[in-house]
C-alpha positions in Angstrom: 100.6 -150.1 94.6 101.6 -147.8 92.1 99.5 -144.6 91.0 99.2 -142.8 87.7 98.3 -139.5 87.7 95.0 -138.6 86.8 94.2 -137.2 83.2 92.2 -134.7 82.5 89.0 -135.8 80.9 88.2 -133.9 77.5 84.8 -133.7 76.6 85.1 -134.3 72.3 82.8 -131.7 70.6 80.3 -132.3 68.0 81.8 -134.8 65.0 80.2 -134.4 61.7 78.7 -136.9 59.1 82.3 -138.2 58.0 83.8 -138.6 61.8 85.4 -135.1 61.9 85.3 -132.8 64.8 83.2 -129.7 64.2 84.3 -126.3 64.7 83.0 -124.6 68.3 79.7 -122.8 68.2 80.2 -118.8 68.0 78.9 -117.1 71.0 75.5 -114.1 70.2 76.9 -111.2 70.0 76.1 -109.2 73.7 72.7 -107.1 73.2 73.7 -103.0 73.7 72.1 -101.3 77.1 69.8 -99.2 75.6 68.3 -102.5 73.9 67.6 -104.0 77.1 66.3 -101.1 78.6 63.9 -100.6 76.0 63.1 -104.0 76.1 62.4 -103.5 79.5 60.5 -100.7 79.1 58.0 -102.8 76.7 57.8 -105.4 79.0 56.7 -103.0 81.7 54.2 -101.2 79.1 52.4 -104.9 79.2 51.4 -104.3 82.5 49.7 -102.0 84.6 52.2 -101.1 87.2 54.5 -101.0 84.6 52.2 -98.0 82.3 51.6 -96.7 85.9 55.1 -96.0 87.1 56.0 -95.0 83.5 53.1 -92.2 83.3 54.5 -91.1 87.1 57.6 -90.6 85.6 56.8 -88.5 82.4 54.5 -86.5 84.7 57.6 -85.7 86.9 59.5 -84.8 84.1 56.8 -82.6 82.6 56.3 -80.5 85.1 59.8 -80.1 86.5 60.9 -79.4 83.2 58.1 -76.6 82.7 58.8 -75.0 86.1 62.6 -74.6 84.8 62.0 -73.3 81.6 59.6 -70.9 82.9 62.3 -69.8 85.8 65.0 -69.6 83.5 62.8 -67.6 80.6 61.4 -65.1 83.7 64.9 -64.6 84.8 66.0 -64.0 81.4 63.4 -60.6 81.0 63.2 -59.4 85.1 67.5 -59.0 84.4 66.7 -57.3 81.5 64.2 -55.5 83.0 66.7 -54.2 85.3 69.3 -53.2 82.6 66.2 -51.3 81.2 66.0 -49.5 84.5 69.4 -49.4 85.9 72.1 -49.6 82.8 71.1 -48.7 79.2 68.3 -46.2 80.2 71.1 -44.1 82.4 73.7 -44.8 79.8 71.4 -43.3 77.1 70.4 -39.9 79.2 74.3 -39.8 80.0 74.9 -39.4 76.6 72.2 -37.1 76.0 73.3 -35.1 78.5 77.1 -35.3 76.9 75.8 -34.2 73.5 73.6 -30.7 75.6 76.6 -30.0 77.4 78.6 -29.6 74.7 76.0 -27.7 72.7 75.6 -25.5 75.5 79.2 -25.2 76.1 79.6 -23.8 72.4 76.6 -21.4 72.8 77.8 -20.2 75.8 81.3 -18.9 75.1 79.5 -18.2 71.9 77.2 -15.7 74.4 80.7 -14.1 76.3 81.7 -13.2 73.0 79.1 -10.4 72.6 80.0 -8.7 75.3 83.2 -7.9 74.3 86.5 -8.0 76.4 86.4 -9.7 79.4 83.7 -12.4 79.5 81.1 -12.0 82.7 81.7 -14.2 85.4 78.8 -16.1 85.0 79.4 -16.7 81.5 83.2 -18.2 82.2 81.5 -20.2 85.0 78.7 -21.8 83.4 81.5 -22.6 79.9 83.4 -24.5 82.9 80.6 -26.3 84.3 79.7 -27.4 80.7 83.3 -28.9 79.7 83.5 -30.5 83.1 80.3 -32.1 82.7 80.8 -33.4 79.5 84.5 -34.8 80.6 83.0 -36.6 83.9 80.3 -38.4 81.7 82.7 -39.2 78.8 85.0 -40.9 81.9 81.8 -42.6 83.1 80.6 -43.8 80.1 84.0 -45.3 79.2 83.8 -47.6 81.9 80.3 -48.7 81.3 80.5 -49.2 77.6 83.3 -52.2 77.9 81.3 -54.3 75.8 80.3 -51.9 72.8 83.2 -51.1 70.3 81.2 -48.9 68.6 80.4 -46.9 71.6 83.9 -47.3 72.8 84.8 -45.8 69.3 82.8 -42.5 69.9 84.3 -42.2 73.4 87.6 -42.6 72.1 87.0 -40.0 69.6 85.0 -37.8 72.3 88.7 -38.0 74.3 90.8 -37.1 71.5 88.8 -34.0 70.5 87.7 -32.3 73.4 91.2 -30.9 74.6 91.6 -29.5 71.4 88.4 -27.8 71.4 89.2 -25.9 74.7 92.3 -25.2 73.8 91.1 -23.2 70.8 88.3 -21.6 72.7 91.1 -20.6 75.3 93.4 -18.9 72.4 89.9 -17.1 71.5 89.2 -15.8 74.6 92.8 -14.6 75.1 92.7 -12.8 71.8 89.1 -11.5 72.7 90.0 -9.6 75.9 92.8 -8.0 74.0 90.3 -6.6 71.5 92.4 -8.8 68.2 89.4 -10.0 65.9 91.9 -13.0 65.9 89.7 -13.9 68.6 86.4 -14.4 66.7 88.1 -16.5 63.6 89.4 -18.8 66.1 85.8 -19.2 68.1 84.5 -19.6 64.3 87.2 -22.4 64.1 86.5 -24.2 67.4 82.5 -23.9 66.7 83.8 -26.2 63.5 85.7 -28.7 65.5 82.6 -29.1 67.5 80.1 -29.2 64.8 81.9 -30.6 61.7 81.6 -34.1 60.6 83.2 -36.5 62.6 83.3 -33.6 65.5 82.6 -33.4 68.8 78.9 -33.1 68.7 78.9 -35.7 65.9 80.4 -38.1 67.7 78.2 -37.4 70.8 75.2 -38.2 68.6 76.5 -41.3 67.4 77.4 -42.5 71.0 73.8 -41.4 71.9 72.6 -43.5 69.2 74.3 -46.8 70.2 72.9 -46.0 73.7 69.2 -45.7 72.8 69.7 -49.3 70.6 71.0 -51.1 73.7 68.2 -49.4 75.4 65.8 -50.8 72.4 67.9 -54.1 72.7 66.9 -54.2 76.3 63.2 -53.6 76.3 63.1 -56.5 73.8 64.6 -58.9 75.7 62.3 -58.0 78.5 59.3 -57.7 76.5 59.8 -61.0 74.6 56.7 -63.8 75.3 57.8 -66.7 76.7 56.5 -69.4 74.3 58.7 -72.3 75.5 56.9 -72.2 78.8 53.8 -71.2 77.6 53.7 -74.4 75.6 55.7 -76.6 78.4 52.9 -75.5 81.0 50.0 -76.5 78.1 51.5 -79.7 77.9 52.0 -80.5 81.2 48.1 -79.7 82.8 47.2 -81.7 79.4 48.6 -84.7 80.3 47.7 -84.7 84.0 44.5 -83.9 82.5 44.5 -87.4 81.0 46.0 -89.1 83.9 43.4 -88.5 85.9 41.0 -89.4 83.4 42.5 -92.2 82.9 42.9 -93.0 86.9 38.4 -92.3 86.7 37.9 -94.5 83.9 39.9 -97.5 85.5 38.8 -97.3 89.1 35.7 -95.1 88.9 37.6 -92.9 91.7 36.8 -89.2 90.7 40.0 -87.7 92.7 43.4 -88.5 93.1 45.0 -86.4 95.2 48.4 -86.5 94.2 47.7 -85.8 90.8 44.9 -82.8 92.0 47.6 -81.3 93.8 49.8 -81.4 90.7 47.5 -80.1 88.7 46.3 -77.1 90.8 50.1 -76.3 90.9 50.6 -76.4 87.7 47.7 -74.6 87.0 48.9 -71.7 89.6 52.5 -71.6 87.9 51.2 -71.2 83.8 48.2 -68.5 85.4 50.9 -66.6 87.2 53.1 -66.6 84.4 50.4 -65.6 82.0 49.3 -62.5 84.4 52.9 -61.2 85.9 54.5 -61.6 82.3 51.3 -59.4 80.9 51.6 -57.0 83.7 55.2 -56.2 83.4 55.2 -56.4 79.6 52.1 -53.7 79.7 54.2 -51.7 82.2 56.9 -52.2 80.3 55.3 -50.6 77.2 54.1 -47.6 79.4 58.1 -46.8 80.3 58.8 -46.3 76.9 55.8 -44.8 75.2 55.2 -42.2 78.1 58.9 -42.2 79.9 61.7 -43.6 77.4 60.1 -42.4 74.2 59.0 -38.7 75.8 62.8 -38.4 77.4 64.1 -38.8 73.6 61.6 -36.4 72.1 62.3 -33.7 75.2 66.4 -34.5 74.6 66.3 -33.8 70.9 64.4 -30.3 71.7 66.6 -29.3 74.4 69.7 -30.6 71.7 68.0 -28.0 69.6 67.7 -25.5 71.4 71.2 -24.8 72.5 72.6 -25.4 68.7 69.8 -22.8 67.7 70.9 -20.2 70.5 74.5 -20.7 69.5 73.8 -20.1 65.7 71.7 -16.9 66.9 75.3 -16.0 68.8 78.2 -17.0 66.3 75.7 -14.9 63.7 76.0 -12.2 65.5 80.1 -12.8 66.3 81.0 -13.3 62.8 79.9 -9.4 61.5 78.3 -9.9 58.5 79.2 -13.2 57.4 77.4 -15.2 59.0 74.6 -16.1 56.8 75.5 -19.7 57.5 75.3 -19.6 61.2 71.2 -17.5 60.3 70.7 -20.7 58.1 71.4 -23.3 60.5 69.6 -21.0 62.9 66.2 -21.1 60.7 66.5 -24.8 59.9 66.8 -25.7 63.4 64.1 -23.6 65.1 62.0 -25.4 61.7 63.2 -28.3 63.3 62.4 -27.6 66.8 58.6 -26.0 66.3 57.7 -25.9 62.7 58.0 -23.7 60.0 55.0 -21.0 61.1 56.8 -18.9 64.0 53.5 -18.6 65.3 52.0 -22.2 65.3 53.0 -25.5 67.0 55.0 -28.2 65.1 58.4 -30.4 65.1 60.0 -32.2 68.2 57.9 -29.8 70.6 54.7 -31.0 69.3 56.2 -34.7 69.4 57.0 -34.1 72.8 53.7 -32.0 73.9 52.0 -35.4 72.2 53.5 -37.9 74.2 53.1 -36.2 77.4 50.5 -37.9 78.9 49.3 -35.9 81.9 49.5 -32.2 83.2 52.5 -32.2 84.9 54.3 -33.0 81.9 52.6 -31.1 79.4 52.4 -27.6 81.1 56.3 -27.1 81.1 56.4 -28.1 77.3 53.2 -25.6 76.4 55.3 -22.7 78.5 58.5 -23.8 76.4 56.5 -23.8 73.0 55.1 -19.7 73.7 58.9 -18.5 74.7 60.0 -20.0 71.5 57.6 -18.5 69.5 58.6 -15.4 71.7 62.1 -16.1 71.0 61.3 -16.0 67.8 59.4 -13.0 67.2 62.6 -11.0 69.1 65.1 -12.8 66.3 63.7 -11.3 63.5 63.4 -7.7 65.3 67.0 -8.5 66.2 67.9 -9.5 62.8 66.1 -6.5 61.3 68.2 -4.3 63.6 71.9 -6.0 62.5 70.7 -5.7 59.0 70.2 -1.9 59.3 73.5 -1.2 60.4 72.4 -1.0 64.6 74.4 -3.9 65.3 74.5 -2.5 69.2 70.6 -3.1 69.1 70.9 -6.4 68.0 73.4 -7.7 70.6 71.2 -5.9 73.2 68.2 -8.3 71.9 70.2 -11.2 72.3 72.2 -11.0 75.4 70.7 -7.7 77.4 71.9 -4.5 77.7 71.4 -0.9 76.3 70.6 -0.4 72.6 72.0 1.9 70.2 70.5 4.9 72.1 70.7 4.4 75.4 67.2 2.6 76.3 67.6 -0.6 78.2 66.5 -3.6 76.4 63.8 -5.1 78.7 63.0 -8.3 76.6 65.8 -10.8 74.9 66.3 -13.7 73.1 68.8 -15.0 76.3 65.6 -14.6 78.4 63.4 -16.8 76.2 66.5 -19.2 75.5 66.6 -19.9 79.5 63.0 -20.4 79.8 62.7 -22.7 77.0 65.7 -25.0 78.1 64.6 -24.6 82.1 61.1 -26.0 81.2 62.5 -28.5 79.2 64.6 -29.8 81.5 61.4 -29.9 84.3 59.7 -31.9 81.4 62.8 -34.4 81.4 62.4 -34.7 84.8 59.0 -35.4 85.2 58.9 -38.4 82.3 61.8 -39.6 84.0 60.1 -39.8 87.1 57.8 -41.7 85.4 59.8 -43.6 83.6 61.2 -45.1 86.7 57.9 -45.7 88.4 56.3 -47.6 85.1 60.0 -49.8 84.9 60.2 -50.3 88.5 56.5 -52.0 88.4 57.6 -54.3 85.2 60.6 -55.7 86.5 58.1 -55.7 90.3 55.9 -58.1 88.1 58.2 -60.4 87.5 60.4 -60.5 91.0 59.2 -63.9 92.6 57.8 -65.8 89.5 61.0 -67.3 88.5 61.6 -68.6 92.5 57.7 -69.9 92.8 57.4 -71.8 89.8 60.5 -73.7 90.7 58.8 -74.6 94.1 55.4 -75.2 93.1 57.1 -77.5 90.3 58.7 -79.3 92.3 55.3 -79.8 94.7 53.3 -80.4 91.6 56.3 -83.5 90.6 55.9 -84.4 94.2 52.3 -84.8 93.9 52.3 -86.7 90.8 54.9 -89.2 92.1 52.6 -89.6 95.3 49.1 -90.4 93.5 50.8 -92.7 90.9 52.1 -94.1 93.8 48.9 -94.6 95.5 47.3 -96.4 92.5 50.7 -98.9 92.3 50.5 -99.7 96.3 47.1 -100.9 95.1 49.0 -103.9 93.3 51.1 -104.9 96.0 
């Protein structure tokens, strides 16, 4: 018996009205993911376990997402904190201590010049010291300042000018030992180079400038409130807050554990954060109102001092014409304590004000009365150039005999040295307390950032476990 193969049966679509085949039906179009998984989440919302595990869920979120915030915002001020204490704060006395180097430098070799011939010793050692100084802080603050071009300008400029300057103050003290008054016009000259626009001292000022706005920079950064986590940590105990309430007001329970526990930690984390954050930001404020802010006022005085003392000496150097150098002399003592020789005023006064215990106001009180020492023994010494006894005067200014033989027993060198010695105690002691005040703001600060990732982490723990409590209810 024969067989024919089988044929494959086609099933005849849909005819129409008049006997024709209609065209296939188009399939829906496929829904996108995030449709169904809202969807979903509506379905869920419909019932209780549903709201339940969602609420778990936000409440994990919550909190893990305030305990971040607040460790990354904590973090964000302790490392500023730090460069408060250990970068721009050093940076900015470095180049304080730049600028009086060079100041005293110039005042120095200023000094030798009086004596005539062959500089003392001491005064050749002390001009070394200075320059060497200034050149090791230059170097170091060249490799600290990579990411300032402005600062980086200054440097570059400090670099550039300061072999010139020594090299002119060689030629002058070369010319002075021979006796050539050559000697004094090119001292005159180098003074210029270091005090002129642009010069040495200028662009030490500048470079001290850029170091106290990082430093400004710095304490802002540490100082700023944290208002992300602030209003994170708000949030969070609110709605866990009304989780619980809700939890009393569908099952008459009072506690829930889980959610107790996530509260409590939360609670912990925003009143930690609150305190340690006011702590160090009061500390904070006490490093730079009575450290920070009193080293700047005691800087400036010292930066006065020596450009005063140098004026007294190149007044002196140039033989009657120096009425410039006695101008800048007068505006700069003005500057320093006022305009009354006798009274109490400019950046001594500032200084004397923000000193806020005895230790740092008795060497600024001892430094006010040799000024006003100092400069009761100026005008004698001026008096005496003035009248023709220009041996007098240099014996007033650096020691020595006077124009008749008498030992000069009281000089402006003597005063000069107590004022910048007490000055520089004064420095000292705001710095030391400078460094205790910073040292406790950044202390404030030290372990927040680590425990309120932990106790977040607990408190998302706890939430997860009392939702879950109320949905093994359902099972």
């Amino acid at each position: 018996m024969t067989q024919t193969p089988t044929q494959s049966a086609t099933v005849p679509g849909p005819r129409g009205r008049d006997g024709t085949q209609a065209p296939p039906k188009a399939h829906a179009p496929r829904r996108r993911a995030w449709r169904e998984s809202s969807d979903r989440v509506r379905t869920a919302a419909t019932t209780e376990p549903g709201r339940l595990r969602i609420i778990g869920a936000v409440l994990a979120l919550l909190v893990v997402a305030f305990g971040a915030v607040t460790a990354w915002q904590i973090a964000d001020r302790q490392s500023a904190a730090g460069n408060v204490l250990h970068h721009s704060a050093p940076l900015s006395a470095d180049a304080a201590e730049i600028y009086s180097s060079l100041a005293d430098a110039d005042a120095t070799v200023a000094g030798g010049f009086l004596v005539g011939g062959q500089e003392p010793k001491s005064v050749s050692d002390s001009y070394k010291k200075d320059i060497s100084t200034a050149a090791k802080l230059i170097t170091e603050a060249a490799a600290n300042s990579a990411g300032s071009p402005e600062a980086r300008a200054q440097i570059t400029s400090l670099n550039r000018q300061l072999p010139v300057y020594t090299e002119l103050v060689a030629t002058a003290q070369a010319d002075n030992r021979q006796g050539l008054p050559l000697g004094g016009a090119y001292l005159r000259y180098a003074d210029t180079q270091m005090r002129k626009t642009n010069g040495l001292l200028d662009a030490a000022d500048r470079l001290y400038q850029v170091e106290n706005s990082r430093l400004s920079d710095d304490y802002s950064t540490a100082k700023a409130l944290p208002y992300a986590a602030w209003a994170l940590g708000v949030i969070a105990l609110a709605v866990l807050v009304w989780a619980q309430r809700r939890h009393y007001r569908r099952t008459n329970r009072v506690f829930n554990q889980g959610l107790l526990a996530a509260s409590a930690a939360s609670a912990v984390v925003l009143l930690w954060l609150v305190v340690g954050h006011t702590v160090a930001r009061t500390q904070l404020d006490n490093s730079y109102a009575h450290g920070a802010k009193s080293i700047q006022a005691l800087n400036n005085a010292r930066i006065a001092v020596l450009q005063a003392r140098g004026d007294e000496n190149l007044t002196l150097v140039a033989r009657g014409s120096g009425d410039s150098y006695e101008a800048n002399y007068k505006s700069g003592m003005a500057k320093l304590a006022g305009k009354d020789p006798h009274g109490v005023g400019g950046q001594l006064q500032q200084a004397l004000a923000l000193a806020d215990n005895a230790k740092g106001r008795a060497p600024v009180e001892t430094a006010i009365k040799s000024v006003q020492t100092w400069r009761g023994l100026h005008a004698t010494e001026r008096a005496k150039d003035n009248d023709g006894d220009y041996t007098t005067a240099v014996a007033v200014v650096i020691g020595g005999k006077d124009s008749e033989g008498v030992p000069v027993t009281a000089t402006t060198a003597q005063s000069f040295t107590t004022v910048d010695d007490q000055l520089g105690q004064a420095v000292l002691q705001e710095q030391s307390e400078f460094n205790s005040a910073a040292n406790s703001g950044r202390d404030a600060l030290a372990l927040l950032p680590y425990g309120a990732g932990l106790l977040a982490v607990l408190a998302a723990a706890g939430a997860v476990f009392g939702i879950g409590r109320r949905l093994s209810e359902y099972r």
